[in-house]
C-alpha positions in Angstrom: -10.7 -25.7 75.0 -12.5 -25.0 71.9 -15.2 -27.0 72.3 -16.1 -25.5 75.8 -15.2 -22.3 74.8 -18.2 -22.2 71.9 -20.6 -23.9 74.5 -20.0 -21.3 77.0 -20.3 -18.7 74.3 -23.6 -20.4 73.0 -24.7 -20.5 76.7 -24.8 -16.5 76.5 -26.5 -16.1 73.2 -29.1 -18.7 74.0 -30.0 -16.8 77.0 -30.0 -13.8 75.0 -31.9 -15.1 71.7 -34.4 -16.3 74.0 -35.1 -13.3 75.6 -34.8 -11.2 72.2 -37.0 -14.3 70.9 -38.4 -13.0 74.4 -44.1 -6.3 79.9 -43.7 -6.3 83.0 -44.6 -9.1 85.3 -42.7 -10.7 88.2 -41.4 -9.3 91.3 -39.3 -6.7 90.9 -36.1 -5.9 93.2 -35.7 -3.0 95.3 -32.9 -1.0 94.6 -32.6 1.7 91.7 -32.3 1.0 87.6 -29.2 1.7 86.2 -28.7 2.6 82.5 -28.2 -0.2 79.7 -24.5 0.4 79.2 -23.5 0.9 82.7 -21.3 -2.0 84.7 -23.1 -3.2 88.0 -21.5 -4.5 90.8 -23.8 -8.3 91.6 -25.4 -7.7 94.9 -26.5 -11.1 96.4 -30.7 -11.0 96.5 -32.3 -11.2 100.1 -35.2 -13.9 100.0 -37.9 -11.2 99.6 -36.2 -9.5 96.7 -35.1 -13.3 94.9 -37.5 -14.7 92.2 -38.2 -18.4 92.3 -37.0 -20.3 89.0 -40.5 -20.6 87.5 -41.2 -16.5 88.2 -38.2 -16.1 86.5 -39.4 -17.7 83.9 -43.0 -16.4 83.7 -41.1 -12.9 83.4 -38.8 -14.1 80.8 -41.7 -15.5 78.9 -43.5 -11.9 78.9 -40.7 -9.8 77.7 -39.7 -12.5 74.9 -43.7 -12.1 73.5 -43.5 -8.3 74.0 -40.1 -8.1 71.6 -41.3 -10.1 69.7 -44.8 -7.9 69.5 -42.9 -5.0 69.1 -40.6 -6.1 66.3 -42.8 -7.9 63.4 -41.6 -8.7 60.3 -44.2 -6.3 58.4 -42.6 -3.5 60.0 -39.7 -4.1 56.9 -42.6 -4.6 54.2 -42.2 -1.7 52.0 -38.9 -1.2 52.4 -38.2 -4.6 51.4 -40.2 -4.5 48.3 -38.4 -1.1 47.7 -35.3 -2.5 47.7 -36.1 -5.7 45.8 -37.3 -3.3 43.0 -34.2 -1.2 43.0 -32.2 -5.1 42.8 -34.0 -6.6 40.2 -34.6 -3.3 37.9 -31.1 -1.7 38.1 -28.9 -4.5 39.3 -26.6 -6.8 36.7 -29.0 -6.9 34.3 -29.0 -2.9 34.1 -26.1 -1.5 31.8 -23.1 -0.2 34.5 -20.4 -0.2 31.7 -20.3 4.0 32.1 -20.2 3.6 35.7 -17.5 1.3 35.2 -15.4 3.6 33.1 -15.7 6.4 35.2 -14.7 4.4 38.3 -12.0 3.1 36.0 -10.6 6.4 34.9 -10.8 7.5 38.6 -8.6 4.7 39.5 -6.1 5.0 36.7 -5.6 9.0 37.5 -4.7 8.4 41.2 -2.2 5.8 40.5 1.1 7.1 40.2 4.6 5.7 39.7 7.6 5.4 42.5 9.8 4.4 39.9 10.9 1.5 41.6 10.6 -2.2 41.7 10.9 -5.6 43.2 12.1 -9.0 42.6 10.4 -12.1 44.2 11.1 -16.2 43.6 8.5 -18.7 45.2 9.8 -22.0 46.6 8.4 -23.6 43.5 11.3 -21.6 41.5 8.5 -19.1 40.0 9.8 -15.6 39.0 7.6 -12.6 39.5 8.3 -8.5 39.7 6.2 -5.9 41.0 6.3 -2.4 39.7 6.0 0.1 42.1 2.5 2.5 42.3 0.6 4.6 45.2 -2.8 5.5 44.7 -4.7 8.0 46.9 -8.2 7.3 47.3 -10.1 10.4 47.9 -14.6 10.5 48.5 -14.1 14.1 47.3 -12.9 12.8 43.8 -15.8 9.9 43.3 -18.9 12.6 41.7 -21.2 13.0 39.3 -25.0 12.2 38.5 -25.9 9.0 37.9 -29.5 8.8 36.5 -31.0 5.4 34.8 -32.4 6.2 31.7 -33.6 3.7 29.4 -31.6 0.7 30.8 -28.5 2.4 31.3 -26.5 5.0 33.5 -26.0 8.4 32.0 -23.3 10.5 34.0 -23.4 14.5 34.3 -20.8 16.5 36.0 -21.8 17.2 40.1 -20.0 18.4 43.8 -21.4 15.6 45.0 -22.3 11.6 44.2 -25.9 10.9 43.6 -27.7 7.8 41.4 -31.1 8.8 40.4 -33.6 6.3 39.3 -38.0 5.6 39.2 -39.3 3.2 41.9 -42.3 0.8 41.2 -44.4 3.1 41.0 -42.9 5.3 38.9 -41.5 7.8 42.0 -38.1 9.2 41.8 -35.7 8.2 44.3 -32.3 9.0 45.2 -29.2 7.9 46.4 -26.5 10.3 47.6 -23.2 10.1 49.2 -22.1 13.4 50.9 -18.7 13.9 53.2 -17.6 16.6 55.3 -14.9 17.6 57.6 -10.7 16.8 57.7 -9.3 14.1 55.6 -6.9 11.4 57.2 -5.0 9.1 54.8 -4.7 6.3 55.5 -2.9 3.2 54.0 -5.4 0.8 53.8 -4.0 -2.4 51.5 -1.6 -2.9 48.5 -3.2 -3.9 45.3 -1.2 -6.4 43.0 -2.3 -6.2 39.1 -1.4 -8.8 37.2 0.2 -7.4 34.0 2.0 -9.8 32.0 3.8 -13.0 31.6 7.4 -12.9 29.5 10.6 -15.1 29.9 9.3 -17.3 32.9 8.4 -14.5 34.5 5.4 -13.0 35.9 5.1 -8.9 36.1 2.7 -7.2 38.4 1.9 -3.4 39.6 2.3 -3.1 43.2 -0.2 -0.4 44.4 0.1 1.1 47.6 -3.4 2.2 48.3 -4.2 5.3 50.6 -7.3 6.1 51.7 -8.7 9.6 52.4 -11.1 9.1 55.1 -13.4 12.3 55.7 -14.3 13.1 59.1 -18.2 13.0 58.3 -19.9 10.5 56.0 -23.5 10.6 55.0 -25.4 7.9 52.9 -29.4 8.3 52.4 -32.2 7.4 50.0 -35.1 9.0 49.6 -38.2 7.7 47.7 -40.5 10.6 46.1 -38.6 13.3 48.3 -39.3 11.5 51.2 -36.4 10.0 53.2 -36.1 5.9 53.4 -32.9 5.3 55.0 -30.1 7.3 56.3 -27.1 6.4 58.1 -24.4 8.9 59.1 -20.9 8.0 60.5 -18.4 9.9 62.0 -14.9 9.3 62.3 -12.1 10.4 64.3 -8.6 9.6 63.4 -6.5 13.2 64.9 -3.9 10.9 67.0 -2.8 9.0 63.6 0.7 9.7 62.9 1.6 9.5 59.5 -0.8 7.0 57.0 0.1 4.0 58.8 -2.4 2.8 61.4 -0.3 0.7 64.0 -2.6 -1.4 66.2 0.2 -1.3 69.0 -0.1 2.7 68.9 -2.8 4.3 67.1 -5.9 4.9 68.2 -9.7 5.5 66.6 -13.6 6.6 67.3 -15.8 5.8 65.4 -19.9 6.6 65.7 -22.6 5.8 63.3 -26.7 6.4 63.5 -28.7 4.3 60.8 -32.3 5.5 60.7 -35.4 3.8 58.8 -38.7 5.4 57.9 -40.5 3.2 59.6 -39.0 4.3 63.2 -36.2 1.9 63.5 -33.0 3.2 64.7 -29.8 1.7 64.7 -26.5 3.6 66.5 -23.4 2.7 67.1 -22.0 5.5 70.2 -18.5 5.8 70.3 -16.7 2.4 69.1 -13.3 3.3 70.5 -10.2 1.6 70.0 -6.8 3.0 72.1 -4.0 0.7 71.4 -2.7 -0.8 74.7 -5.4 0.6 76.7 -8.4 0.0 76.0 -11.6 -0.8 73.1 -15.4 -0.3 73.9 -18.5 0.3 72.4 -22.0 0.5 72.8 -25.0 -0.8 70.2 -28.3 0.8 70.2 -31.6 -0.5 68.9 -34.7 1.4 69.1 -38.2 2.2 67.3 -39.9 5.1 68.1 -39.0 6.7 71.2 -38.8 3.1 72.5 -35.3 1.7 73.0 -35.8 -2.1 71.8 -32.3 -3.4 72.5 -28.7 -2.6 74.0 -25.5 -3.7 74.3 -22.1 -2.7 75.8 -18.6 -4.1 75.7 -15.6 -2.9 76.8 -12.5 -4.2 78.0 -8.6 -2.9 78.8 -6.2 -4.1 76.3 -2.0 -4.6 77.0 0.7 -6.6 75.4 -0.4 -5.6 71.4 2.5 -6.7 69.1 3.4 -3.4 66.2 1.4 -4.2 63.1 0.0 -2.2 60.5 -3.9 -2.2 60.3 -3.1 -2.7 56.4 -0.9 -5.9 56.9 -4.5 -7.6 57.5 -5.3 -7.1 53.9 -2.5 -9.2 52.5 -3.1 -12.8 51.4 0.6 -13.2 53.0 -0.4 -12.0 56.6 0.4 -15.0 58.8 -0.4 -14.2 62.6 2.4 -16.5 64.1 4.3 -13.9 62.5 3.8 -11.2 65.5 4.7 -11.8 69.0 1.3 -12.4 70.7 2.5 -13.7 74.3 1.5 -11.1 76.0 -1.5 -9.9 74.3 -4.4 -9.6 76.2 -7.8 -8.5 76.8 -8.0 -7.5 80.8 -11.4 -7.7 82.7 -13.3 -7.6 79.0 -16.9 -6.7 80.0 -20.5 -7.1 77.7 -23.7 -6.3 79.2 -27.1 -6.7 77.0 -29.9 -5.3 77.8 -33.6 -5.7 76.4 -36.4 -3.2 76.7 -35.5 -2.2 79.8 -36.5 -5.2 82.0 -33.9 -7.9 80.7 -30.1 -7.3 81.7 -27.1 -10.2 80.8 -24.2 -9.1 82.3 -20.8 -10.8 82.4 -17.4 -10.3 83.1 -14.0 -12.3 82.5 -10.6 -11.5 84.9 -8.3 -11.9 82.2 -9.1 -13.3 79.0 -5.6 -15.4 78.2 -6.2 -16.7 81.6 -9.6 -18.2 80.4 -8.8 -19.1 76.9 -5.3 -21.4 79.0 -8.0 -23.1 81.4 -10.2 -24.0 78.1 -7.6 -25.2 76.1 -6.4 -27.3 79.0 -9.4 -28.6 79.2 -9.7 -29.7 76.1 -6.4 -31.3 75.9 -7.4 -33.4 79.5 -11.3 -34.5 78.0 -10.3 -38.1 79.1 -8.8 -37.0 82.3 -11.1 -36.4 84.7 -9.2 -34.8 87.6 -7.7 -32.3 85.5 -10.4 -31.4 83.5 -12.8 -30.6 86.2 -9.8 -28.6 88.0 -9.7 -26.8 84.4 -13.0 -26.0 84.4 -13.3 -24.9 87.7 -10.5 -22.0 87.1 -12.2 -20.8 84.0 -15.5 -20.6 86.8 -13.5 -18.7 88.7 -12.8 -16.3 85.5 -15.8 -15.3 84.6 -18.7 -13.7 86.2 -22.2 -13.9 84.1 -25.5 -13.0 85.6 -29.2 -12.3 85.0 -30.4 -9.2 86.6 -34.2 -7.5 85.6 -35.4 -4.1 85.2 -31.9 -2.2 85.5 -31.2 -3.2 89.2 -28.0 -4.6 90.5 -29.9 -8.0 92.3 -28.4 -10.8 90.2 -31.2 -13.6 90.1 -29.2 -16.1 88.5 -25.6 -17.2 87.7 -24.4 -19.4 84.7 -21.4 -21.3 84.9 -20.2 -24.2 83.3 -20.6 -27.6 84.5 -18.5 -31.1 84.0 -20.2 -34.0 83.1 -19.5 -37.3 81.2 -19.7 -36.8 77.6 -19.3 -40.3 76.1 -17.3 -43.8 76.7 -15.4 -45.1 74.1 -12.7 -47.9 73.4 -12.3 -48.2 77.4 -12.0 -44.0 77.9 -14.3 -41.4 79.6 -14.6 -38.5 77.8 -15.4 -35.4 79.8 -16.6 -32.1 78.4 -19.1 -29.2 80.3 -22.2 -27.2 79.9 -23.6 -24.3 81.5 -25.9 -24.5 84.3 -28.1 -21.4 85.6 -27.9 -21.3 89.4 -30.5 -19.7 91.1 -30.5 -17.8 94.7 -31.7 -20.8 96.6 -29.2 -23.3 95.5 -31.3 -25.0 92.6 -29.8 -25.3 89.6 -31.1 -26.1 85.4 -28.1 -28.5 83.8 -28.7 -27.2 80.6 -30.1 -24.1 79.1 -32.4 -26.0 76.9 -33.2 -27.2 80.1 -34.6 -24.3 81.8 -36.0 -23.3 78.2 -37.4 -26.2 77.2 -40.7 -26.4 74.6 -43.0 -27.5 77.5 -42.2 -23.9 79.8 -41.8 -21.8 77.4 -44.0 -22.9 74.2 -46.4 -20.2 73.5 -42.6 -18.3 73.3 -41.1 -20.7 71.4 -44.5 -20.8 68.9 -44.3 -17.5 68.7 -40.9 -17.4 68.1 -41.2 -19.8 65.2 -43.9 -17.8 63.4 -42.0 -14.7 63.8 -38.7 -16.7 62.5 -41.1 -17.7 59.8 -43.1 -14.5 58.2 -39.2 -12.9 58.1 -37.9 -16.4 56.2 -41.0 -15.8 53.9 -40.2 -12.1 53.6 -36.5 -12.7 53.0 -37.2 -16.1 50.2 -39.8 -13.8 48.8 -37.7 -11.3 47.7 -34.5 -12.4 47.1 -32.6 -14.9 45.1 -29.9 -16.8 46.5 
């Protein structure tokens, strides 16, 4: 059921916007912290250890203003400005036309011929043939020194890929691509170029793109020798056999670090992907030496139809076209935590299970019996829970609840909502319930002048 099926998705990211919206305070439980990205098993709170609904929300209320403390929109200032500057001064209105030819020439020297060809007729009777080309894209091939010189891009011969340019105040900065490591090719898309149009027919070269993709990537700027940004990726693609990526075989791990000069931190650890087995990763947020944010996810995959990752690029591709029946995602699990004292954890049984029950009950919204029934087995698919400072006592549950959406020409029309279930039996019927303006408002007014200084920062600097 669609509809459901966003609600009970909006259910988590409500809980979770609130608390990132959202130091201490409350009772806390008993029994030891566990990290960020590790799976708990729920343990059932004895009365001493459970928090009342309105402690839970004191504590919820204290975190929220302590993110929200920790993360102000002035923190992104000058490296807004910086990059506004580098938009407005070197952007379209900058001359790119030798960048352009250089890219160009790149392109037109790694294209080469099969020496073959291909007829095609649409339903519509239209003619067209496609010329046969591979291209190999290789980092190790895109260099040179770009520096900006009065109001255009003057190129001199270099190992590596730089663009040198004056900020605002008249400081040189730099940006520079560097790779390192093996090379995998990959085939990432074909390219159709339109070429000509003679005797009813249209004629096209078919390019067969290959990527090189290094093992090591590095992208930074630096402002007056001083570093700005820098983000680093690794890649690991040894079990690829041949160029084609086959999501029912091949397997990837990927892990990226972006880091900000004014002590933000953003890494992605280990995004791995093994075909019919399994895909996690975990997301890092910190500032300073103080982790702001994390979140985990993981689940075991079976049943993955053969495709070819570049069979997604096509404007043909057509999912129906792949057997999909038993595709599945088994016991997916995503856990968020925030600052430490926050944890959202949830975990589904089988994830084609869950997505039958909510399209069942969709397709039963005026039958009342079978809709509750519906809901009640996606319930018993899931498992979603609010646990605080790292320990394994879940304080609340969310589900999702029936209830009586509208009445209309003579019909009931069902539909649910979650509800957050507490240890003694009490329950909130909505979300927006539990956080509603009257708990939660110095939150929520914070919230909204935090929303609005980065809404100022944003409309002040860029041009939609």
């Amino acid at each position: 059921m669609i509809k459901a099926l966003l609600k009970y998705r909006v259910l988590a990211c409500a809980v979770c916007l609130i608390v990132c919206a959202s130091s201490c305070g409350g009772d806390s439980p008993a029994d030891e912290p566990n990290q960020p990205v590790d799976p708990v098993t729920p343990v059932t709170p004895t009365t001493d250890q459970a928090m009342t609904p309105d402690e839970q929300k004191n504590y919820l209320e204290q975190v929220a203003l302590e993110f929200m403390e920790l993360t102000p929109s002035s923190d992104f200032m000058r490296i807004s400005d910086l990059g506004c500057f580098i938009r407005d001064t070197y952007g379209d209105r900058y001359d790119w036309d030798e960048v352009g030819d250089w890219a160009r020439g790149l392109w037109e020297t790694s294209r080469s011929s099969l020496g073959s060809y291909s007829q095609e007729t649409s339903r519509w009777g239209y003619n067209y043939v496609f010329y046969d080309y591979t291209a190999l894209l290789l980092a190790s091939n895109f260099t040179g020194h770009f520096t900006a010189r009065n109001g255009y891009w003057q190129r001199t011969d270099a190992s590596d890929l730089q663009f040198l340019f004056n900020d605002q105040a008249g400081a040189q900065c730099v940006v520079k691509l560097t790779t390192s490591g093996s090379i995998k090719k990959v085939h990432a898309f074909n390219l159709d170029e339109y070429k000509e149009y003679r005797g009813g027919t249209e004629y096209y070269d078919r390019v067969q793109c290959t990527v090189g993709v290094p093992e090591n990537i590095e992208v930074t700027l630096t402002q007056g020798g001083n570093l700005v940004v820098k983000t680093t990726v690794k890649v690991d693609l040894n079990s690829l056999s041949g160029e084609e990526f086959d999501i029912s075989r091949s397997a990837f791990n990927v892990s990226s670090t972006t880091e900000l000069n004014n002590g933000y931190r953003f890494a992605l650890s280990q995004a791995v992907y093994k075909a019919n087995n399994q895909v996690s990763l975990t997301l890092v947020m910190s500032k300073g030496s103080r982790t702001l944010a994390t979140m985990a996810f993981s689940s075991d995959l079976s049943g993955i139809p053969a495709c070819n990752a570049s069979a997604f690029a096509s404007e043909d591709f057509d999912i129906d076209n792949y057997n999909t029946d038993a595709a599945n995602a088994n016991a997916p699990f995503v856990k968020l935590d925030i600052l430490g004292k926050v944890q959202i954890q949830g975990r589904v049984t089988d994830a084609r299970k869950l997505a039958d029950n909510l399209e069942l009950a969709d397709e039963n919204s005026t039958n009342e019996y079978a809709f509750k029934d519906a809901i009640a087995h996606t319930n018993e698919q899931t498992d979603l829970n609010l646990f605080y400072n790292g320990t394994a006592t879940k304080q609340a549950t969310i589900k999702l609840e029936p209830f009586v959406e509208d009445y209309w020409n003579g019909r009931t029309y069902w539909d649910a909502e979650p509800v957050i279930v507490f240890f003694d039996g009490s329950s909130y019927s909505t979300v927006e319930a539990f956080f509603n303006e009257t708990s939660f408002k110095r939150t929520i007014d914070t919230f909204k002048r935090l929303s609005n200084s980065y809404a100022a920062l944003i409309d002040e600097h860029i041009n939609w």
